[in-house]
C-alpha positions as CSV (number, residue, x, y, z in Angstrom):
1,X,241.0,277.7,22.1
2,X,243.5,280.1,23.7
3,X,247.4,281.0,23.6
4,X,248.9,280.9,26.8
5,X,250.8,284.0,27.4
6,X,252.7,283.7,30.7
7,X,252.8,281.2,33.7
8,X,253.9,282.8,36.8
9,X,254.8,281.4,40.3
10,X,252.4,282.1,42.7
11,X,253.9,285.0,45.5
12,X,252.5,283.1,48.4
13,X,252.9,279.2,46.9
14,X,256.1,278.1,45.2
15,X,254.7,275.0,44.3
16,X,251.6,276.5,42.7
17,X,252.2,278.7,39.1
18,X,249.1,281.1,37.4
19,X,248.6,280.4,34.4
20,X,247.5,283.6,31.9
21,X,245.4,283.0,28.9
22,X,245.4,285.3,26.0
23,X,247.0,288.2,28.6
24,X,244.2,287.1,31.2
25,X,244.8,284.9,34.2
26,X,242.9,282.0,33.3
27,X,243.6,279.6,36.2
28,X,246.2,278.4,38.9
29,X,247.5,275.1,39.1
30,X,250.2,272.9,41.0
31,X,253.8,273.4,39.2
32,X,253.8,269.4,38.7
33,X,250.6,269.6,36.8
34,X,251.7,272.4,34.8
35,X,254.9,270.6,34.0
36,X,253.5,266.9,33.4
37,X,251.2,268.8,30.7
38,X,253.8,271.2,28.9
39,X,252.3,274.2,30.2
40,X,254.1,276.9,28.7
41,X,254.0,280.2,26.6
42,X,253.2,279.4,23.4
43,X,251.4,277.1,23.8
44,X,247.4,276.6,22.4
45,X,245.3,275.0,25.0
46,X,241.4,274.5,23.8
47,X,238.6,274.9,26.7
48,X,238.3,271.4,27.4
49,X,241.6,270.7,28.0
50,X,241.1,274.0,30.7
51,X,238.4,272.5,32.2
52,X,240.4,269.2,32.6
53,X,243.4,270.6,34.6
54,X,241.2,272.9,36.4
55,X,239.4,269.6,37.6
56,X,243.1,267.8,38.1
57,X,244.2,270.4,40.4
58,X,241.6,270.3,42.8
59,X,241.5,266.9,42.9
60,X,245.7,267.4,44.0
61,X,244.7,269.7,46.2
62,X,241.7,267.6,47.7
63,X,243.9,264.9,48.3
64,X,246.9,267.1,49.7
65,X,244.5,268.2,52.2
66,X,242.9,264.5,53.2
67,X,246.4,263.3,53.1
68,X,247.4,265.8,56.2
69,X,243.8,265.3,57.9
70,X,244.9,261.3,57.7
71,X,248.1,262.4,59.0
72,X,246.6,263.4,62.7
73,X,244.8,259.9,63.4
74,X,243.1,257.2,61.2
75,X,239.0,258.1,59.8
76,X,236.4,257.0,58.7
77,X,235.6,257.4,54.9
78,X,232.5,259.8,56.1
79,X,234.8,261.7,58.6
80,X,237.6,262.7,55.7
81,X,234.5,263.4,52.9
82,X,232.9,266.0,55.4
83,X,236.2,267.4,56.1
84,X,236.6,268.2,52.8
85,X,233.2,269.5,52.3
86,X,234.1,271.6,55.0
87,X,237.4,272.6,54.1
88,X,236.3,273.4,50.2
89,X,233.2,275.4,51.4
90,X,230.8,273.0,49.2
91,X,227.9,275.4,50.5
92,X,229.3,278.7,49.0
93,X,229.8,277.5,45.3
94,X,227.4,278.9,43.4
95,X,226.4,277.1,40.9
96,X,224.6,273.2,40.4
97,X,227.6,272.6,37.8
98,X,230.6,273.5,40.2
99,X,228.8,272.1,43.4
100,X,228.9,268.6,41.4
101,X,232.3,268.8,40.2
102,X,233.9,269.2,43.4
103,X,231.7,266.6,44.8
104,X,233.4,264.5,41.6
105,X,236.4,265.3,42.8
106,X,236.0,264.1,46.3
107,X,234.9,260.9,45.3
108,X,237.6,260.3,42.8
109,X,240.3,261.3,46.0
110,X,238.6,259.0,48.8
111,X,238.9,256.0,45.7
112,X,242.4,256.9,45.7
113,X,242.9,256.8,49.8
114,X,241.2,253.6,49.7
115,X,243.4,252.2,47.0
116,X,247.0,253.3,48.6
117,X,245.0,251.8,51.8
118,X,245.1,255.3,53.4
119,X,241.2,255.0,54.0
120,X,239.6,251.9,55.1
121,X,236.5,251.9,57.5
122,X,237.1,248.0,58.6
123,X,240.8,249.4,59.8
124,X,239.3,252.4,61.6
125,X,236.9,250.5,63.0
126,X,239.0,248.3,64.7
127,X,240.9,251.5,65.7
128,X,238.4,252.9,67.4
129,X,237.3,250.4,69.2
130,X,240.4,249.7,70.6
131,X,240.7,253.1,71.7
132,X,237.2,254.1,72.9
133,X,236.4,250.2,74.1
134,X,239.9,249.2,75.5
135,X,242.0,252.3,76.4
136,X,238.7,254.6,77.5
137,X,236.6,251.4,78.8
138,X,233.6,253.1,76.5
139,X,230.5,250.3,76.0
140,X,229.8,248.5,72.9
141,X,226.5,250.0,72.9
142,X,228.3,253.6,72.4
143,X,231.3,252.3,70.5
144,X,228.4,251.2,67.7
145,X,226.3,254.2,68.4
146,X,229.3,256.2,67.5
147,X,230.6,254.1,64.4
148,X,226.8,254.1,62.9
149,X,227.3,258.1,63.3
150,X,231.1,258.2,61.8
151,X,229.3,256.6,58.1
152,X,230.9,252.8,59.3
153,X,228.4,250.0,57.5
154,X,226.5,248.2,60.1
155,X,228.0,245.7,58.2
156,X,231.6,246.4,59.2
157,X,230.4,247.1,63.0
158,X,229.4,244.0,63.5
159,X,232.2,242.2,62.2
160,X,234.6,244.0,64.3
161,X,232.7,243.9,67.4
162,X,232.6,240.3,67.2
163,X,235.7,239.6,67.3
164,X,236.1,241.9,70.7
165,X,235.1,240.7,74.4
166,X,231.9,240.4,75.3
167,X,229.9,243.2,76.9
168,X,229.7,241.7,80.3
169,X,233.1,240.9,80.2
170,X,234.1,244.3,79.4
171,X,231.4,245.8,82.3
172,X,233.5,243.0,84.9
173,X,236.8,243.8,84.0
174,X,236.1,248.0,84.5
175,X,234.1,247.5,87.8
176,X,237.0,245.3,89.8
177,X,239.4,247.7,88.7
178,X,237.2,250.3,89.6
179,X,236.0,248.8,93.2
180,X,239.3,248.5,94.4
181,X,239.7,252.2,94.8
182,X,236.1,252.4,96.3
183,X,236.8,249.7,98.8
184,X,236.2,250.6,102.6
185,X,233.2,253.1,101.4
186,X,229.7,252.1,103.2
187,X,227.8,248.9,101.2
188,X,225.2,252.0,99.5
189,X,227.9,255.0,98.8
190,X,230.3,251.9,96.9
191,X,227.0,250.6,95.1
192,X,226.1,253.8,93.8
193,X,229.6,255.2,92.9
194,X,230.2,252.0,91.4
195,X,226.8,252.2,89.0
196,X,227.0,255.9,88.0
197,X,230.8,254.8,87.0
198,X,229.4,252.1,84.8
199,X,226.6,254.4,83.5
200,X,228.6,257.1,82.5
201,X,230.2,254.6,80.6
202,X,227.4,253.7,79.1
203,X,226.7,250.4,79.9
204,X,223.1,249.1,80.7
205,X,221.3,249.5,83.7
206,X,220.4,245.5,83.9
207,X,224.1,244.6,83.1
208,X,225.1,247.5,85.7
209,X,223.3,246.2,88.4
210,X,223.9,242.1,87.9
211,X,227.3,243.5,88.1
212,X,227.7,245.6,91.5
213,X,225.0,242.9,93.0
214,X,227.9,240.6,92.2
215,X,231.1,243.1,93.7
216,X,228.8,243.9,96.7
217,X,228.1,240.2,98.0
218,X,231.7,239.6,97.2
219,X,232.7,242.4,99.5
């Protein structure tokens, strides 16, 4: 139990207050928490009641932060959790105790992102593979590769893959864009532009070459 004995705006922070304990700061916290919880001198606050706006305020401040991460471009639930491990420097917390809590804390802010929709891997899924697969003409095999690694459920992959053209159909559409800008080049120098183009696209080398096979008879 403790008397609070002043709460201060913060210099840097307006919308931030210190709160002092018995003459001692004691912690800081968002002026909307410390005014949704009658924080002022006078009043007696026990420890648990400490600990529990301690753990509100980072949990505001965690979600302030994934809020303006989200603001950039849509992610992936993993993407805004290791942004956020990154950004609270999970590694230099010393303690078991503290590195839990804040991992608490993240949990309980991606359950709110998915709740106001703000997070929702099925949504950035279909996101990305519009633009990687559509915009950037990037194969399915790398669009899944690089889901699998952004923490999408193969589940999820899947399902929103399906519902996109097929790969050959993709690999077509690319190359006869592509071989009109390659036409008048010698049969060999347009079949190998035209495969390390699909390559480093990352389509496969079977699909690649029933493909330019195709373009090169057509002439």
């Amino acid at each position: 139990m403790g008397l609070i004995t002043a709460v201060e705006k913060q210099k840097k922070r307006a919308d931030r207050v210190n709160v002092f304990i018995d003459e001692e700061f004691a912690f800081g916290s968002s002026a909307e928490i410390a005014y949704l919880n009658k924080l002022k001198i006078g009043r007696q606050v026990t420890d648990s009641e400490i600990k529990d706006l301690i753990h509100k305020d980072q949990v505001e401040r965690l979600l302030n932060k994934a809020l303006r991460f989200l603001g950039s471009r849509p992610h992936s639930e993993k993407e805004v959790k290791d942004y956020l491990t990154y950004k609270g420097k999970l590694k230099d917390l010393e303690t078991e105790e503290e590195k839990q809590e804040y991992l608490g804390s993240m949990d309980q802010v991606t359950a709110k992102l998915k709740e106001l929709n703000y997070l929702n891997d099925t949504e950035f899924a279909s996101w990305w593979v519009k633009e990687r697969g559509e915009i950037r003409s990037i194969s399915e095999r790398i669009l899944r590769s690089e889901l699998v690694m952004k923490g999408v459920n193969k589940e999820v992959v899947n399902e929103v893959l399906n519902k996109v053209e097929s790969e050959e159909e993709k690999a077509n559409k690319i190359a006869q864009k592509k071989a009109k800008t390659l036409r008048g080049l010698a049969k060999e120098e347009f079949r190998r532009k035209l495969s390390q183009f699909l390559a480093r696209r990352g389509f496969a080398w079977d699909l690649i070459k029933k493909i330019v096979d195709r373009l090169v008879q057509k002439g």
